[in-house]
C-alpha positions as CSV (number, residue, x, y, z in Angstrom):
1,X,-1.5,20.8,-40.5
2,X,-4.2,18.7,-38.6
3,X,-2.3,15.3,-39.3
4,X,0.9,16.7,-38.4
5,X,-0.6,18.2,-34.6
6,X,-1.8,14.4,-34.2
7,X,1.0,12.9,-34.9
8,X,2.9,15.5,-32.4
9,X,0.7,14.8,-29.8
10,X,0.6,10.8,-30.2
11,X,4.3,11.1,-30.6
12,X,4.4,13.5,-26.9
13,X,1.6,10.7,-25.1
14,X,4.0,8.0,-26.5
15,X,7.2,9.1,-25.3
16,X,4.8,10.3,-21.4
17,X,4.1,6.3,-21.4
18,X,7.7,4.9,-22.2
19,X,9.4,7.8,-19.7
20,X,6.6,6.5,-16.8
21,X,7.2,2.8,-17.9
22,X,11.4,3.4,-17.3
23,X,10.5,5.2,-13.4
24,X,8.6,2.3,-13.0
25,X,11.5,-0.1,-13.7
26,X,14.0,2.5,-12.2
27,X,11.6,2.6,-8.8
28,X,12.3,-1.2,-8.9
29,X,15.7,-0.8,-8.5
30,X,15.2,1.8,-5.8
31,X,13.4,-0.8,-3.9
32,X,15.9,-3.3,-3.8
33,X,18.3,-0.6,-2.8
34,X,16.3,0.6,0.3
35,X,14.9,-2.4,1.2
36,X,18.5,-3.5,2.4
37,X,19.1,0.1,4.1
38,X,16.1,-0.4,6.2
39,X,16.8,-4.0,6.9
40,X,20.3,-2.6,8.2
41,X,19.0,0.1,10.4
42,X,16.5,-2.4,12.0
43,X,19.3,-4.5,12.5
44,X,20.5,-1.8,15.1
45,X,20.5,-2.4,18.7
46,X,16.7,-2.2,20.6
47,X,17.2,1.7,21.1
48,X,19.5,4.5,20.9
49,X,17.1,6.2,23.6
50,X,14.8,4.5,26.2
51,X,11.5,3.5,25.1
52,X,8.7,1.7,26.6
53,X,9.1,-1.8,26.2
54,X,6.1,-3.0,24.4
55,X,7.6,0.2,21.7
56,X,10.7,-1.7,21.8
57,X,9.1,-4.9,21.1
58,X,6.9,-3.7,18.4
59,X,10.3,-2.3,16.6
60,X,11.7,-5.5,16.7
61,X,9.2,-7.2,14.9
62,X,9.2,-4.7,11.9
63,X,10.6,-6.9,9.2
64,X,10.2,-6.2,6.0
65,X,10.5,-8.1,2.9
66,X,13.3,-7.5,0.3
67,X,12.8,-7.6,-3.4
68,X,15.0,-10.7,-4.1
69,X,17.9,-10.0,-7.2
70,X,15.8,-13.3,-8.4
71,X,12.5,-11.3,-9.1
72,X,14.3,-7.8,-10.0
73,X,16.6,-10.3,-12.9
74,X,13.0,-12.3,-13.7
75,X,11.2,-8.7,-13.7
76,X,14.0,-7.3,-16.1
77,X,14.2,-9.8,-18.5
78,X,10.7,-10.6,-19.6
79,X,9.9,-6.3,-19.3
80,X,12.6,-5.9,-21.8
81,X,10.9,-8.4,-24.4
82,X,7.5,-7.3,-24.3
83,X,6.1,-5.4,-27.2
84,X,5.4,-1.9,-26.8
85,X,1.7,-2.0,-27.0
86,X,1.8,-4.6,-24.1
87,X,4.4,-2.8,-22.1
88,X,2.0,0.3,-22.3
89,X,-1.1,-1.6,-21.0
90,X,0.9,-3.4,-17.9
91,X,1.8,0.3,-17.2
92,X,-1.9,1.4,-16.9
93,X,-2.7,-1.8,-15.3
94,X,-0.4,-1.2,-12.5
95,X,-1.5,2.3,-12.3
96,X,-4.8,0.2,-11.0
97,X,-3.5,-1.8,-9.2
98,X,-1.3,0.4,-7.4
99,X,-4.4,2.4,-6.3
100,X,-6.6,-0.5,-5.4
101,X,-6.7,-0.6,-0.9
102,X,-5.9,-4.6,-0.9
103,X,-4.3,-6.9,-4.0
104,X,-6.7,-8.5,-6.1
105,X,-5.1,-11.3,-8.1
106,X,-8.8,-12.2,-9.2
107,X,-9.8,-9.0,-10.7
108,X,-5.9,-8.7,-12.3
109,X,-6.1,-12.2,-14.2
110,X,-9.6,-11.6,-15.2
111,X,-8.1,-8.1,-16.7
112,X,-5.1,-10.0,-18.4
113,X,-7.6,-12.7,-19.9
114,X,-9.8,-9.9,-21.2
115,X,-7.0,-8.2,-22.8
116,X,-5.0,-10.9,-23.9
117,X,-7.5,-13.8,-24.5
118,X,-9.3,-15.7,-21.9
119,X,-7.0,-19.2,-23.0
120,X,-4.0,-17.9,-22.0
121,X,-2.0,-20.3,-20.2
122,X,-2.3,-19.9,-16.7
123,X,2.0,-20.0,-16.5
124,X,1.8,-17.0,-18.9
125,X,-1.1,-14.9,-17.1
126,X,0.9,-15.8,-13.9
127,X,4.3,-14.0,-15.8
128,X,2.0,-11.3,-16.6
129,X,0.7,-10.8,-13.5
130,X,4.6,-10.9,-11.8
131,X,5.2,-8.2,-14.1
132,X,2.4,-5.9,-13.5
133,X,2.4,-6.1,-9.7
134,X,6.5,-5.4,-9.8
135,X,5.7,-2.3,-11.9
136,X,3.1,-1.1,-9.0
137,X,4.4,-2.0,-5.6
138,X,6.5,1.5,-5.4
139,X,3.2,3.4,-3.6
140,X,3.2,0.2,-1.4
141,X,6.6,0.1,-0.4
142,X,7.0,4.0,0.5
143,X,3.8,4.3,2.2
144,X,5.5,0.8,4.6
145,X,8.9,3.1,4.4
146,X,6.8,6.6,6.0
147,X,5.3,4.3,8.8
148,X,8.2,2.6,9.7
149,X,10.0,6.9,9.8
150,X,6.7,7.9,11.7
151,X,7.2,5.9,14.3
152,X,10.9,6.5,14.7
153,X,10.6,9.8,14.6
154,X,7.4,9.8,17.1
155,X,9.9,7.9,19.9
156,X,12.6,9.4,19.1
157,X,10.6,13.1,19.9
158,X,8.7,11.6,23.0
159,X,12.3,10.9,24.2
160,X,13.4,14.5,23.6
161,X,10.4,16.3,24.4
162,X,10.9,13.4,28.1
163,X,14.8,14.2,28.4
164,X,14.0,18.6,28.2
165,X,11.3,18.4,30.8
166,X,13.1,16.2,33.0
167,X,16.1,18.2,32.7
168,X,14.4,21.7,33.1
169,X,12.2,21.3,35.8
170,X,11.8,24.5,37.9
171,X,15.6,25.7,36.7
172,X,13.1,28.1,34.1
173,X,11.9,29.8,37.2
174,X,14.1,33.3,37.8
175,X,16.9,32.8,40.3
176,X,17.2,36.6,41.5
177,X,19.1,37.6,44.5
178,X,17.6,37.3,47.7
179,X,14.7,39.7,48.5
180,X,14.5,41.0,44.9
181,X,11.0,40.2,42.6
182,X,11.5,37.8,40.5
183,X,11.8,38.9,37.2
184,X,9.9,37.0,34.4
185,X,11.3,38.8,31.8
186,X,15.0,38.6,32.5
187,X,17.2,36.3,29.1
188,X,16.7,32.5,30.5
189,X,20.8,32.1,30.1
190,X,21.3,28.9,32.7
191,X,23.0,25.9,30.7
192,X,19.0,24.0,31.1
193,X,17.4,26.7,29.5
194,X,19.8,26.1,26.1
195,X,19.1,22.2,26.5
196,X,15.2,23.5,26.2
197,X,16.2,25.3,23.2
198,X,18.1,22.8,21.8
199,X,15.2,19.8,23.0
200,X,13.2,22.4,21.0
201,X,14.4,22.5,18.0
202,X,15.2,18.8,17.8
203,X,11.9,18.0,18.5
204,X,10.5,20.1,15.0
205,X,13.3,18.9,13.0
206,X,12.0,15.2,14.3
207,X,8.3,15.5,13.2
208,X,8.8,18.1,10.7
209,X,7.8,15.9,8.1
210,X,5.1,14.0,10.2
211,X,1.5,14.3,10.4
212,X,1.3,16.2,13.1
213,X,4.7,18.4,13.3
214,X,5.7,20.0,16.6
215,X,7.0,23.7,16.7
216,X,7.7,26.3,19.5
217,X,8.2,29.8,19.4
218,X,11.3,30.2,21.1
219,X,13.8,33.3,19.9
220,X,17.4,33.1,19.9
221,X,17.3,35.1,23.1
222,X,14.4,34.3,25.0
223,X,13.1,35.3,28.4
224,X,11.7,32.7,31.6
225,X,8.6,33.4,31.2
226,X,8.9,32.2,27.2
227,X,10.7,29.2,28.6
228,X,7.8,28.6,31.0
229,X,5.7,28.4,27.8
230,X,7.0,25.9,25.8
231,X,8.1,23.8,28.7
232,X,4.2,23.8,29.5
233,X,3.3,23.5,25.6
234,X,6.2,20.1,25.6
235,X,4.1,19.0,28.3
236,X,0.9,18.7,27.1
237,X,2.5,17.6,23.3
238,X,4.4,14.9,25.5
239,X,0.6,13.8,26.5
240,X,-0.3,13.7,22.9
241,X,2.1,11.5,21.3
242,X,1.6,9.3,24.4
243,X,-2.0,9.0,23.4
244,X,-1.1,8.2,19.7
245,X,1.6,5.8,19.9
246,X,-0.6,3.0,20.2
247,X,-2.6,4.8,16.6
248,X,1.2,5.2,15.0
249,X,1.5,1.3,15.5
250,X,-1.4,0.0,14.2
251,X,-0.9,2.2,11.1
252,X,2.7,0.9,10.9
253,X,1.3,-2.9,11.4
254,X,-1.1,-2.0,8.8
255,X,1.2,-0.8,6.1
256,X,3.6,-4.1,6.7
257,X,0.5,-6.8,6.1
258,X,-0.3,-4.7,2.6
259,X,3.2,-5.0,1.9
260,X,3.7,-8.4,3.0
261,X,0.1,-9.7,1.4
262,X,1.7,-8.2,-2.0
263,X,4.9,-9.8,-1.8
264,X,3.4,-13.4,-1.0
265,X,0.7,-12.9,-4.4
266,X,4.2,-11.7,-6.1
267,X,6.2,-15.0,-4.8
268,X,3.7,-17.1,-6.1
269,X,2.9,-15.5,-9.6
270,X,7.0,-16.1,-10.2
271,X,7.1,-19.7,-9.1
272,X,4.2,-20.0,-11.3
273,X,6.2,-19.1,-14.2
274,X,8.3,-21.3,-16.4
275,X,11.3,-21.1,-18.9
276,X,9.1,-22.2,-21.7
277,X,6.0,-19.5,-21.0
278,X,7.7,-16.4,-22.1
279,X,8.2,-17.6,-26.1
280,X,4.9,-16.9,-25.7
281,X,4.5,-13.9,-23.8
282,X,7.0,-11.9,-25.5
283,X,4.8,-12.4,-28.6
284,X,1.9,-10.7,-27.4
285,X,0.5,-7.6,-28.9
């Protein structure tokens, strides 16, 4: 009864490592994919929406490196030819290295000699090394892919939150009849207090998946003096993401040299490699 719970068990952490092994390989293609969807969108003109300039020029420079159908075939066809014991230690491996704050080709070939044989060829720990890196770059590449949305969306909601308190103004204030008190409480109904609503709502659906998501309590039938208060809450969250665009960047800029760093050590493993190296590698165990 013992033997047969074992085997269930290795059988269960067996089939775990070959189902993460095939979303690695799948998140490869997904790269590829949206690697040339977000090319495209950058490819857009400057701005739908005026921005500052030095946010249009720092848009414009966002290019990011696609997988090339070269390394997804060259990834593909030595994965598939790798013996199952290997193909479950590049999966841990790239579990590493996918957690590691910088690449570290050092500290990955010195874990391929140790696990493989320290007089490996270097062509062959370079093959290995492709492989492992392409199996761990997915954390790389979405974290590049939520900075590059972070900052879209943060322009995108300073323009908003801009165009609603532009638009409003004082129209918020009551407009009662001559001589009568105005009446703070009377349904906001002019056509600016709907663009307020509608600014408002744009705005949350715009950072709702951001940091620091934006959100005002305004009913379907809301009265001036309600108005009043988000207008003066968009003011003062118009002052914030003024203060953190420069913060939003950096991070962004940050995210593309990791990604780019990653895709240079992965360019160089693959020219590294030759026809002859993977007779070898696909006979290691």
């Amino acid at each position: 009864m013992q033997a047969r719970y074992s085997s269930d068990r290795d059988n269960k952490r067996s089939f775990r490592r070959r189902a993460a092994l095939l979303v690695a390989a799948f998140a490869i293609l997904a790269l590829c994919a949206g690697s040339t969807t977000l090319a495209q969108s950058q490819a857009k003109p400057a701005a739908e929406t005026q921005t500052h300039p030095t946010e249009q020029a720092a848009d414009s420079q966002v290019a990011i490196r696609k997988i090339t159908p070269e390394m997804h075939a060259s990834f593909g066809a030595t994965l598939a030819n790798l013996q199952p014991s290997v193909k479950q230690w590049m999966s841990e491996q790239a579990r590493v290295e996918s957690q590691r704050p910088a690449p570290d080709p050092a500290a990955l070939e010195r874990a391929i000699r140790a696990r493989f044989g320290k007089n490996l060829p270097g062509t062959d720990v370079a093959e290995l090394e492709f492989v492992v890196l392409m199996l761990s770059i997915a954390p790389q590449y979405n974290a590049l892919l939520q900075s590059v949305e972070e900052v879209k969306a943060h322009r995108q909601a300073k323009q908003a939150l801009g165009d609603a308190i532009g638009n409003v103004g004082g129209d918020v204030a009551p407009n009662p009849a001559a001589g009568a008190k105005a009446d703070t409480n009377a349904p906001c109904i002019t056509a600016n207090c709907r663009s307020l609503a509608q600014a408002a709502t744009q705005v949350a659906s715009l950072t709702a998946q951001s940091s620091h998501p934006l959100r005002y309590d305004l009913p379907s039938d809301f009265s001036y003096a309600q108005a009043q208060q988000a207008l003066q809450q968009m003011r003062q969250d118009l002052k914030i993401l003024n203060l953190s665009s420069e913060t939003e960047q950096q991070r962004l800029q940050t995210a593309q040299q990791g990604w780019s760093q990653i895709m240079d050590i992965i360019s160089h493993a693959m020219k590294a490699m030759n026809g002859t190296s993977r007779s070898i590698v696909q006979n290691l165990k």
